[in-house]
N, C-alpha and C positions, 0 to 999 in steps of 0.2 A: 825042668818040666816043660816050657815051652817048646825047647828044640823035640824033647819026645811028642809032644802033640801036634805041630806045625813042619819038625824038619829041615830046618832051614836054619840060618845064622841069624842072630840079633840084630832087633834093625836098629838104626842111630836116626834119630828125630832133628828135623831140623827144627831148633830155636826159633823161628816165626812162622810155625805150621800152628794152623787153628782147626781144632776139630770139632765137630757138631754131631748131634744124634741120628741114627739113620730111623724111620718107624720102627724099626725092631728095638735098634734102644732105646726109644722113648717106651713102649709098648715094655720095654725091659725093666727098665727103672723106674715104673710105675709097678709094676707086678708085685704082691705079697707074697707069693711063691718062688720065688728068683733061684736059679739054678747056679748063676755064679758066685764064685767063690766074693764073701763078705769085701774085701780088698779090692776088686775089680769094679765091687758095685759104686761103693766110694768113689773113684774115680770117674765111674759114668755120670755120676752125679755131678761130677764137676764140671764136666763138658757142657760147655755152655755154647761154643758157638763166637765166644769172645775175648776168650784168653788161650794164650799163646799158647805151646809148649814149654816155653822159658818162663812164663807166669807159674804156671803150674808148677812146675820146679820148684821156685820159691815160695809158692803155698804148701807144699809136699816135703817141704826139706826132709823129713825121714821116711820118705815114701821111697825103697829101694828098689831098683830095675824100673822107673818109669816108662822109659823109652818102648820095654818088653811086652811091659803093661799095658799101654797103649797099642801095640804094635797088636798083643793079642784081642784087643777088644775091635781093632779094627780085621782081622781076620775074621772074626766071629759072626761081622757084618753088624755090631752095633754101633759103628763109631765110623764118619770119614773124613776128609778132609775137605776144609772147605775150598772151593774153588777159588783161583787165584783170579782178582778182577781183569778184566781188557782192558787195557785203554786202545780209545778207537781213533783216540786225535793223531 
C-alpha cells in the first residue's frame, strides 16, 4: 500500500533517529475526527520526541513494517526528525 501511495522503495530507519511532532501532527493526534488509519494514529502517539527508533521497536514488538510506518507518517508531514545537535567546540 505504501509503494502504491508514495512510489518509492521502503525506507530503513536508522536505530538512533528520534522523531517528534510536526503542528500537523500534533493538531493530528489531538483531532476526534482523525482520518488516519487507527495503526498509524498509535504510533503518532508514541512520538514523543524522546525515544529512538530502536525504543520504539522494543515497545512495538508486534507492530509490523515500523520503519514504513514511520516512513509514511513522515511523508504525510506529521512526523520529523529531530535535529542532530552541533557541537560548536
Amino acid at each position: 500500500m505504501r509503494r502504491l501511495a508514495f512510489g518509492d522503495m521502503p525506507a530503513l530507519m536508522r536505530e538512533d533517529e528520534i522523531f517528534i511532532k510536526t503542528r500537523m501532527g500534533r493538531d493530528e493526534a489531538r483531532a476526534t475526527d482523525s482520518t488516519i488509519p487507527r495503526r498509524l494514529r498509535l504510533l503518532l502517539a508514541l512520538v514523543d520526541g524522546r525515544r529512538s527508533v530502536a525504543e520504539l521497536r522494543v515497545s512495538l514488538r508486534s507492530f509490523r513494517n515500523l520503519d514504513d510506518s514511520l516512513d509514511m507518517l513522515r511523508k504525510m508531514g506529521f512526523i520529523e526528525a529531530l535535529p542532530e545537535r552541533w557541537d560548536l567546540d
